[in-house]
N, C-alpha and C positions, 0 to 999 in steps of 0.2 A: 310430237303431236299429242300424245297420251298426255305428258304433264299438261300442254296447253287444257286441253281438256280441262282435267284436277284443277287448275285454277279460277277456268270458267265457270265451276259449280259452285267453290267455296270461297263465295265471296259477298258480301254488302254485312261484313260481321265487325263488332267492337272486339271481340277476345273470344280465346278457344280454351279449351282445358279439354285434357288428355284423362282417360276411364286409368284410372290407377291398377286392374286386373284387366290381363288379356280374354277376351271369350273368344276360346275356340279359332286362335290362333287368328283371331282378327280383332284390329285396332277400331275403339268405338272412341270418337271425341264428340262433344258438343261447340258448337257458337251459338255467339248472340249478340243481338244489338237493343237495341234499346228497349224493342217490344216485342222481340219474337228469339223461341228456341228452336234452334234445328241440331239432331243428331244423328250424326255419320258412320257408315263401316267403311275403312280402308281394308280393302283385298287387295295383297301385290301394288300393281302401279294406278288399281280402278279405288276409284269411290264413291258411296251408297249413300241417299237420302232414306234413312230410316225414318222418321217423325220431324215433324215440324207442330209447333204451338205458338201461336199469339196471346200475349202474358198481360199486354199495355202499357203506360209509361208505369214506371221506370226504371228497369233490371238496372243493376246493381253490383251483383254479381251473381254465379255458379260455382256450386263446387259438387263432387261426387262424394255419396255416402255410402254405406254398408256395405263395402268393396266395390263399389261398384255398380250395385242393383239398383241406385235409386239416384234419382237429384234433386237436391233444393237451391233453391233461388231465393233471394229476397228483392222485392223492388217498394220505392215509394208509389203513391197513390194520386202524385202530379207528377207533372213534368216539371223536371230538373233544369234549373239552369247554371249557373256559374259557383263552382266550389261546392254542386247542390244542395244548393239553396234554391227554395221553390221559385219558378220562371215567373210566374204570378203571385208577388208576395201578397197579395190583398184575396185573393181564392186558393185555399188550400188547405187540405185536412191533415193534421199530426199526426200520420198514421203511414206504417212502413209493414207489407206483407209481407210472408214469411212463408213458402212454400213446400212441399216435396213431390215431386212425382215418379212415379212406376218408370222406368227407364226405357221398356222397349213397348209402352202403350201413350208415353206422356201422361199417363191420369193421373191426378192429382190425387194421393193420399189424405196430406193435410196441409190443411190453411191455417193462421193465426196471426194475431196482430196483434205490432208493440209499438209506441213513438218513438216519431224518427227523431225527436227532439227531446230530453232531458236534463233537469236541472238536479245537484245535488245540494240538497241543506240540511247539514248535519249529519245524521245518519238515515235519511228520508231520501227518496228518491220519487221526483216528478216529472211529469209532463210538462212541456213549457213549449210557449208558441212564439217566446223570445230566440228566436234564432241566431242573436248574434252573443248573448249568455250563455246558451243552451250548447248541450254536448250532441252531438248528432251520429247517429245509428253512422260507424264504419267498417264493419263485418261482423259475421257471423260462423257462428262453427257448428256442429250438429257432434253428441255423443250418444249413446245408445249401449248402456249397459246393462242397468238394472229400467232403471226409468229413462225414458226419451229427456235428454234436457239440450238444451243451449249455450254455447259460451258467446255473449254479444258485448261486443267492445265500442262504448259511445266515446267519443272524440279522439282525443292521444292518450287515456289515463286512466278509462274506467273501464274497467272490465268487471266481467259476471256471470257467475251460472244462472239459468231461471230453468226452472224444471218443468216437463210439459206434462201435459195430463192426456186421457184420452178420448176427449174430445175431439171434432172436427174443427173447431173454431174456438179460437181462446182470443179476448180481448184484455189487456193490459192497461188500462186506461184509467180507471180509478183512482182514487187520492192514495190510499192504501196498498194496490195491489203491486205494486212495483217491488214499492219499501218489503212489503212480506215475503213477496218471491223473490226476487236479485240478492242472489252468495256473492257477496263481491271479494277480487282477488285483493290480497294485502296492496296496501296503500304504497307501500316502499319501493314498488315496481319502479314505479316514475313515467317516464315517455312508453308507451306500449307500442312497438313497431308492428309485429307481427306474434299470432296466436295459429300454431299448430296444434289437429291431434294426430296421436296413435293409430295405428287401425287396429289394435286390440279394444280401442276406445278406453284405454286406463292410464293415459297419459296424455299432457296439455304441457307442451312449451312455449315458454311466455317469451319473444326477444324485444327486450329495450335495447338503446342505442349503443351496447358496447360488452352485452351479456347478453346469458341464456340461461332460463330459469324455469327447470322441468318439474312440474307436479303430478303426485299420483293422484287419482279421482277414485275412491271408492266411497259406493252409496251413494255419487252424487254427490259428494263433499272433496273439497281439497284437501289430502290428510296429509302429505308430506315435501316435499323439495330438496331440488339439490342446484346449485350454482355450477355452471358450468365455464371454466376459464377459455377465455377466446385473446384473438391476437387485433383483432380490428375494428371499426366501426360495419355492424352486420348489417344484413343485404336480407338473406331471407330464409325459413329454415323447412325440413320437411322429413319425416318419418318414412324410413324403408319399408314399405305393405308386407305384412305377413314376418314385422320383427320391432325391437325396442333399439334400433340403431336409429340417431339423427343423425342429419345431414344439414349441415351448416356454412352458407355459402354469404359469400361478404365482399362490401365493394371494390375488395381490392384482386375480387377474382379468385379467391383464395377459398377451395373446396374442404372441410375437414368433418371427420365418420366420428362421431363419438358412442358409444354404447353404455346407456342409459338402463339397464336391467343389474338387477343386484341389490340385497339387501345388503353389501360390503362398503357400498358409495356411502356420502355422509349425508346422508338423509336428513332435513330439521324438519320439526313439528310444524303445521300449520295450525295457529291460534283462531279460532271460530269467533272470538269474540271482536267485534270491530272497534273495540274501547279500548284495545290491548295493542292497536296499528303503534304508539311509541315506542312503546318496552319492545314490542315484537323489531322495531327499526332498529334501537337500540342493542339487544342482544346480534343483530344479522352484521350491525358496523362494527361490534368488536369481536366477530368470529372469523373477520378477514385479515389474511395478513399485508401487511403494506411492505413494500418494496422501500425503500427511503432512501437507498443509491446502493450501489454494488459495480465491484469492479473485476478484468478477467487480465491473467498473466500466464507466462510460461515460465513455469519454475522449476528448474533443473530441466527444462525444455519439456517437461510435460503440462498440458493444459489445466489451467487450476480458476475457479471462478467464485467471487466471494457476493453474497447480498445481503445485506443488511434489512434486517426481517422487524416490523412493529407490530407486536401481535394484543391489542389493547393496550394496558399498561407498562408487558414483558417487551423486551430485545433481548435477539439473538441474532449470530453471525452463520448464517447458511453457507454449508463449504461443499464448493462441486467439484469433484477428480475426475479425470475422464482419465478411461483406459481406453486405449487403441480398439477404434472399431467394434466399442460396448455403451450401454446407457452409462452414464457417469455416476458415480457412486456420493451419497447425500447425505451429511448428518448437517446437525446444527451445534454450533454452540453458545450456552447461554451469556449471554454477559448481567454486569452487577450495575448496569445503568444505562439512562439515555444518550446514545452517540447518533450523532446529526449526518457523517459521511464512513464510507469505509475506502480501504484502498490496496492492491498487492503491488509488485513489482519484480521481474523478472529477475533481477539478485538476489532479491531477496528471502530468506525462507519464514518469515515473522509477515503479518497482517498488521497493519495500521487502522486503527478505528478514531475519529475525531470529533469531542463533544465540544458545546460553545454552551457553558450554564448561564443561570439565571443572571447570574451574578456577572456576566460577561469576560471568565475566564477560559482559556482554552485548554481541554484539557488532552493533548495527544498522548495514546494509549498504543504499546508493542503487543499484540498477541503473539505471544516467542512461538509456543508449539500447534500453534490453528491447525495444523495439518495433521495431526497424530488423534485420530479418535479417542482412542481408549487412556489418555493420560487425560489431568484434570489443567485446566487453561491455566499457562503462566502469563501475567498480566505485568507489564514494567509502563507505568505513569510517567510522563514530562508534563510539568503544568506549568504554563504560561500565562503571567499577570500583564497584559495590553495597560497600560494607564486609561486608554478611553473606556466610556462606557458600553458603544457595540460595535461590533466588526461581523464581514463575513468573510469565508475564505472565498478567494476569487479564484484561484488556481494551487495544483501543487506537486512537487516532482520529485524524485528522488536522485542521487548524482552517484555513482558508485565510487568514481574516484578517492573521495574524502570521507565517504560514509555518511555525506548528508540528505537534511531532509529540508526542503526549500520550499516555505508558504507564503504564498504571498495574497494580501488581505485588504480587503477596502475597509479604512476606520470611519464609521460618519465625526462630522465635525459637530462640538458637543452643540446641544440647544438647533441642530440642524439639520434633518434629518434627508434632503436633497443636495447633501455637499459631503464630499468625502476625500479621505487623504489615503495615497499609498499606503501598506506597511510589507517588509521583507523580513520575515525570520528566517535564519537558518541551525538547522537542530543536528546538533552531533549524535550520532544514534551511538557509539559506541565510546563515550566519552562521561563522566559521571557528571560532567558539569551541563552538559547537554546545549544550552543556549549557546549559541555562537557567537550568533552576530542577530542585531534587532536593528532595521533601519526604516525609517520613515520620513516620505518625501513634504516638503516642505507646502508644496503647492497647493492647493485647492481646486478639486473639480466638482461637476456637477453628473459629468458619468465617468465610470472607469469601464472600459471596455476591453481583456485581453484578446489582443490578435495573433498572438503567437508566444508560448513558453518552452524553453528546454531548459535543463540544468544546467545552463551558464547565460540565459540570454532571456529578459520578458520583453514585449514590444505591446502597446498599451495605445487606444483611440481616445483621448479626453476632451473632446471635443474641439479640434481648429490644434491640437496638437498631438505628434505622435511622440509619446516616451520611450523612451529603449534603454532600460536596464541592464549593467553587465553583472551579476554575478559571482564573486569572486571567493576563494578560499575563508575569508573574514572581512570583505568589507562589500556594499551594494552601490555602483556608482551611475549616475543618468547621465544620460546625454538626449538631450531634446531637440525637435526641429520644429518650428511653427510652419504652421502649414497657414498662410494668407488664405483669406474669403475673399472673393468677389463677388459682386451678383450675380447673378447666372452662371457662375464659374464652379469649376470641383477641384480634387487634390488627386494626385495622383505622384505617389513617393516609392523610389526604388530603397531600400536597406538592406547591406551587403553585411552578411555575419561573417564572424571571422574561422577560418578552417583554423587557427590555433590560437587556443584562448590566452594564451601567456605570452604570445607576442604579436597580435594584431589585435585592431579595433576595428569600429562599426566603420561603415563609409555609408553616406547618407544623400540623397536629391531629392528635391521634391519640386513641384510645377502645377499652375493650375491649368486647367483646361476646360471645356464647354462641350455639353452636351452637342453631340453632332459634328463633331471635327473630324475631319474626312483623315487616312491613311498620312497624307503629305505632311499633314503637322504634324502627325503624333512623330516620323520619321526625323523632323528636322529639330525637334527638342530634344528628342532621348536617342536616335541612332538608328541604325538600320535594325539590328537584333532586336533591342528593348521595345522600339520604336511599332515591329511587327506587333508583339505579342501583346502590347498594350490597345493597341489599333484592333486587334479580332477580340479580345475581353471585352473592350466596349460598346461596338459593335453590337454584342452578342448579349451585352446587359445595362445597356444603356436607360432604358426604362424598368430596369427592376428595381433599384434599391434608392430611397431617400433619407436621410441624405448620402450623395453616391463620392468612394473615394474610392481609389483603387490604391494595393498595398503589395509593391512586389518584392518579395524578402529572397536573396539570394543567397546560396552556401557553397562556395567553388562550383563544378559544372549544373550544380542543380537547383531548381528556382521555383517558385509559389507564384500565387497574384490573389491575394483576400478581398474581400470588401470589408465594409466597418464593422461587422460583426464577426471575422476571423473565418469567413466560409471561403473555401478554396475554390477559385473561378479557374484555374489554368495550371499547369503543371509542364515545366521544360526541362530539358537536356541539352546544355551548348545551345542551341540554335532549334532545338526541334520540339517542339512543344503538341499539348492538345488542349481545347478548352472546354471545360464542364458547363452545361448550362442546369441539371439535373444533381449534378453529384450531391447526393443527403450525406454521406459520410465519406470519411475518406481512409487511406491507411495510417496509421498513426506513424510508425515509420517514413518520414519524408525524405530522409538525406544518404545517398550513399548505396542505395538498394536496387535489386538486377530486377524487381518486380514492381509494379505501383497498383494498386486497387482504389475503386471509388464505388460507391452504391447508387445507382440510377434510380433515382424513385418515381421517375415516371413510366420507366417498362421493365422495373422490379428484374432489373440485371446486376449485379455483381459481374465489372468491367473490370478487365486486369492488362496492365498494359506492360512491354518490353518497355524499358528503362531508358535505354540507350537510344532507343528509336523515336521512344515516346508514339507505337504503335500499336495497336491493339491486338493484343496475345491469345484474350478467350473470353467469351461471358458465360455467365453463370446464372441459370434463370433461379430468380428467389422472389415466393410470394407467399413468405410463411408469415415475417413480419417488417416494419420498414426499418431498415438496418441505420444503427448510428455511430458506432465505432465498429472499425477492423485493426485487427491485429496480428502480424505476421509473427511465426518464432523465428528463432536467425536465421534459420537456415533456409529458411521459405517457404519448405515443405508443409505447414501447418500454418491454418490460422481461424481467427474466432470472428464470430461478427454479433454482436449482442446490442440491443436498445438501453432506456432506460426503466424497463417496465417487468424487465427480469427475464425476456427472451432472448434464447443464447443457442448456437452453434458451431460444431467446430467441423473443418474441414481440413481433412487429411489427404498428402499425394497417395494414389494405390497404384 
């Protein structure tokens, strides 16, 4: 009865905001709607109308200042209609109030007025009553340190200090007065999401679409900054009352505490002059480092992770060790030029780094001792002269049996730059001659798409046909199937790898079929087993993918089902399968294993299923960031799960 109550009073409101300090052990919040403020005490299960104020059109919004004791408001001086923009575009005044008042009287301290509309030319700031050029007033922040000032952000990109004075009424409106007073923030910001302060009032974070960018304020001037590394595209941020800790919260649900005090953090200068916004952009893009690929193994079964780091001009190879149940331990090491991929590999105790120069040479490079900090990098070169002019690598593996190294590359076709030919190296790592074998397919496509590689097997979508590569000690041999088009028809091709490479071969089907063919067909073309699994894949992704093939690659009892892009839609044992509609990554280990993992990226699970059953064993909730490879060590007790962006994890049995 009591709740009922409580909901009967607080009601006919657009939004609430909560007093960021408790008084006296009672919760004070504000609402508002369009033209009126009322402010509440929650005692226990009762609630109290404290004040109420009619404002006029058109609040805007509310926020609480000076912990608490005061609030300001900004509204426009019409009424708002669509996107607000004025409901009456032919009556309306360019002018957007700006309030505060005493919190347990409503009285209003101070008034001031700035346009709701602004134009920027050059380094001039105006007024403008073109609304659809014009940047328009989309919040506001209140500091109070030294002098009262403002942070007001017009559209998605301009932001600004203006500083107040002590007056009751300040108008903004002049040709000049803008231009003199608006500190505007660096330009390089870009999209402005959201604008937090401190409740020290000596801190402003700025969040764009994929960053968080905290500056110190003294004197009313932006004196310094620091970048703040995040995992996702962000949602919203907010200062812990009575500390320099933020709190950064992003749409993937994903909460993280950063602590923002210290003159230890990397601080950069804030440049005052607004003629300085390139150099300043300049020096901020070559102070980051770029990620450019990196790869993670277990090397002598313990977890070892390599990223390849562009830091301006310099590369280096970032090397991560993890010890059991401690942060991983980080040096870098430098290299003597530009390499395009890196790579490790669970036999391996040597790092691979791979450059493609100017010149359109490959040059594959051994970093022999990458793991030993304190010795100086032994570096062993294989250079490979391609006849054509560019290549890129499409895939690349390593085979332990033979010691080799297996790249295989799309050549464009010369004078053509939409048409491309296979090419297969294979590199004796332990041989002085090192080139193997060089093969390249005769054909001509206009895409190469791998759907599946290991060290004896590529499997390739070229459009209307699947290629399937064997492999072999010194020589690379195809075997192809055309897959027929029909109108309205798709492909859907079984490929059975062989469980012994030295005395079996592929075994190949392929069939067309049409969107919407019920269980009975699929049953009477491919069988009852095949027949099932391909019938619930489709099913279940029948309007996702165009153009739609389905690709089910078989290795004795255990079995895939790709689409044309090589994402894994299903996953069997004998007869008992399960299908992914979500799976972002899956475990790199497919064949032979007593555990399977897939990353859910729509409810941020790490799913791990029993093998044999193909049942679900355990999830794992992860919403740190959206996973794109996993990798188990043999023994299964350990495994990594890392992006492309240089966020990485590893997870140990305890």
């Amino acid at each position: 009865m009591e709740d009922n109550i409580i909901r009967a009073q607080v009601q006919d409101f657009d939004a609430l905001t909560f007093c960021p300090v408790i008084h006296n052990n009672d919760i004070i919040l504000a609402t508002w709607n369009r033209k009126q403020v009322k402010v509440w005490k929650i005692v226990g299960n009762e609630i109290h109308l404290i004040n109420k104020q009619s404002i006029g059109y058109d609040i805007q919004s509310i926020q609480w200042i000076d912990n608490g004791s005061k609030i300001m408001l900004y509204r426009t001086t019409y009424e708002c209609g669509e996107n607000g923009k004025p409901k009456d575009i032919n009556n309306w005044e360019n002018k957007c109030q700006i309030q505060i008042w005493n919190l347990q009287l409503l009285d209003r301290l101070k008034l001031l007025s700035v346009p709701t509309y602004i134009i920027q030319t050059g380094n001039q700031y105006l007024p403008t009553d073109n609304i659809d050029e014009g940047h328009r007033l989309s919040a506001v922040s209140y500091i109070n340190s030294n002098d009262e000032c403002l942070v007001l952000k017009y559209g998605s990109s301009l932001c600004s200090l203006l500083i107040l004075k002590n007056d009751d009424l300040q108008l903004w409106h002049g040709e000049n007065a803008l231009t003199n007073n608006l500190h505007p923030f660096p330009s390089f910001l870009g999209h402005i999401n959201d604008v937090t302060i401190s409740s020290n009032q000596q801190l402003i974070s700025v969040t764009t679409k994929e960053d968080v960018y905290v500056f110190k304020v003294i004197n009313n001037q932006l004196q310094s900054y620091i970048k703040l590394k995040t995992s996702h595209e962000l949602h919203h941020t907010l200062f812990i009352p009575q500390s320099n800790r933020l709190l950064v919260y992003d749409y993937n649900q994903l909460l993280c505490e950063y602590d923002v005090q210290g003159d230890h953090l990397p601080w950069k200068t804030v440049k005052n002059d607004a003629n300085n916004d390139d150099q300043y952009h300049q020096e901020h893009t070559l102070s980051i480092d770029r990620i450019r690929h990196c790869s993670y193994a277990y090397i002598s079964n313990n977890p070892v992770g390599v990223q390849l780091i562009e830091k301006g001009n310099t590369y280096y190879l970032k090397v991560l060790k993890f010890e059991q149940q401690s942060k991983p331990t980080q040096f870098d090491r430098p290299l003597d030029q530009k390499y395009d991929q890196c790579y490790i590999f669970d036999e391996l105790e040597f790092a691979i780094v791979i450059r493609i120069t100017d010149e359109k040479k490959v040059i594959v490079t051994q970093l022999m001792n990458f793991l030993s900090q304190d010795e100086d990098l032994q570096q062993h070169k294989i250079l490979y002269n391609p006849p054509n002019k560019f290549i890129r690598v499409v895939e690349l593996r390593y085979r332990k049996t033979d010691d080799t190294l297996i790249i295989a590359m799309a050549e464009i076709v010369e004078n053509n730059f939409w048409q491309y030919q296979l090419r297969v190296v294979t590199i004796n790592l332990s041989n002085e001659q090192n080139i193997k074998h060089d093969y390249k397919d005769k054909d001509i496509y206009e895409h190469l798409r791998p759907i599946y590689m290991d060290e004896f097997n590529l499997i390739l979508d070229t459009e209307g046909l699947v290629q399937c590569y064997q492999i072999g000690d010194d020589t690379t041999e195809k075997r192809k199937i055309k897959m027929k088009k029909y109108q309205d028809k798709y492909t859907a091709c079984k490929i059975t790898l062989p469980v012994n490479q030295s005395t079996q071969d592929f075994q190949f089907k392929s069939e067309p079929f049409e969107k919407g063919c019920d269980k009975g067909d699929w049953i009477e073309c491919w069988g009852e087993k095949d027949g099932n699994v391909f019938n619930k894949v489709h099913q279940e992704h029948q309007w996702t993918f165009i153009p739609y093939s389905l690709y089910m690659i078989e290795k004795g009892k255990d079995s895939i089902i790709c689409n044309n892009g090589g994402k894994v839609l299903s996953k069997g044992n004998n007869d008992k399968f399960q299908i992914f509609k979500n799976a972002d990554a899956i475990s790199e280990n497919l064949w032979g294993q007593q555990f399977w993992m897939v990353f859910n990226k729509q409810n941020k699970n790490i799913e791990m299923y029993e093998v044999e059953k193909m049942k679900l064993y355990q999830n794992l909730p992860f919403h740190y960031f959206d996973i794109k490879y996993l990798k188990w060590n043999q023994e299964q007790s350990s495994f990594i799960a890392f992006d492309r962006s240089g966020h990485y994890c590893v997870f140990e049995q305890v």
